[in-house]
C-alpha positions, -999 to +999 in steps of 0.1 A: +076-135-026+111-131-023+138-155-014+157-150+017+193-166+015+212-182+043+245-165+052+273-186+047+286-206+075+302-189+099+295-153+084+287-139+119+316-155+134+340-138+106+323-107+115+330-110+151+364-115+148+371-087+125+353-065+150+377-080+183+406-071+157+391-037+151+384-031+187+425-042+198+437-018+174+412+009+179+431+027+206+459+032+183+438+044+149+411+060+170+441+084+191+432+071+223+460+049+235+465+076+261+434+067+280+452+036+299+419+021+310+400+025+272+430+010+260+436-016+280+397-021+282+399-025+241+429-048+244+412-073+268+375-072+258+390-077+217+410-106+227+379-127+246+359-112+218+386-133+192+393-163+213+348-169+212+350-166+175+379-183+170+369-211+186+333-211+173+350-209+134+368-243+147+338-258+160+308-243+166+286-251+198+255-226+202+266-213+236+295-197+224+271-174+202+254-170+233+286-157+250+293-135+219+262-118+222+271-114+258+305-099+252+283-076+224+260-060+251+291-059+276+308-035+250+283-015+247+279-008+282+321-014+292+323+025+291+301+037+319+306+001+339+345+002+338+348+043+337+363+055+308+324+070+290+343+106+289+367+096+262+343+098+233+359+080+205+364+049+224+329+053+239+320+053+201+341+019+191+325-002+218+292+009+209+295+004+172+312-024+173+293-039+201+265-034+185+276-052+153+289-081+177+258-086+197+234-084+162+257-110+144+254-133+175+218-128+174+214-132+136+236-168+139+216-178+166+185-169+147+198-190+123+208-218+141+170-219+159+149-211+128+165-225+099+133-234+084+126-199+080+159-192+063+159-218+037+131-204+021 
């Protein structure tokens, strides 16, 4: 039977943060800064998405994964809910990287709930 290996600490959170950095500047490499509400949709969401895993890389409490995930499944349904689903690429980045968000806040709290299961 294979080993499964823990993540390092605080993997997920470094993944969430590069995502919120990815998300603020995506309106700029993606070509859609001229879509004011994507954009500015991008610019807020990436910053709460930061300040959560900031502040879980500085000390961790499991609700702010909770919230994480939250913000996760918010960005992948932002486009519709705040009107901007006709501007594909941006439609694309909060997916994707809502997606990633949301699965690395599940994964930490995974870990964080079974870590019996990953120490084998």
């Amino acid at each position: 039977m294979a080993s499964q290996k823990a993540l390092p600490a605080h993997a997920q959170d470094w993944v969430n943060l590069v995502c919120a950095v990815l998300l603020f500047i995506s309106p700029w490499i993606l070509a859609f800064s001229g879509d004011v509400t994507a954009t500015r949709a991008a610019w807020i969401t990436g910053v709460v998405v930061a300040i959560f895993a900031v502040a879980a890389l500085v000390q961790f409490a499991e609700w702010e994964e909770w919230i994480s995930a939250l913000l996760g499944l918010w960005m992948i349904v932002a486009p519709w809910v705040v009107g901007f689903s006709t501007v594909g690429v941006a439609v694309a980045a909060f997916v994707v990287l809502g997606l990633v968000v949301a699965c690395a806040s599940a994964a930490e709290l995974w870990q964080i709930r079974h870590p019996h299961v990953m120490a084998h």
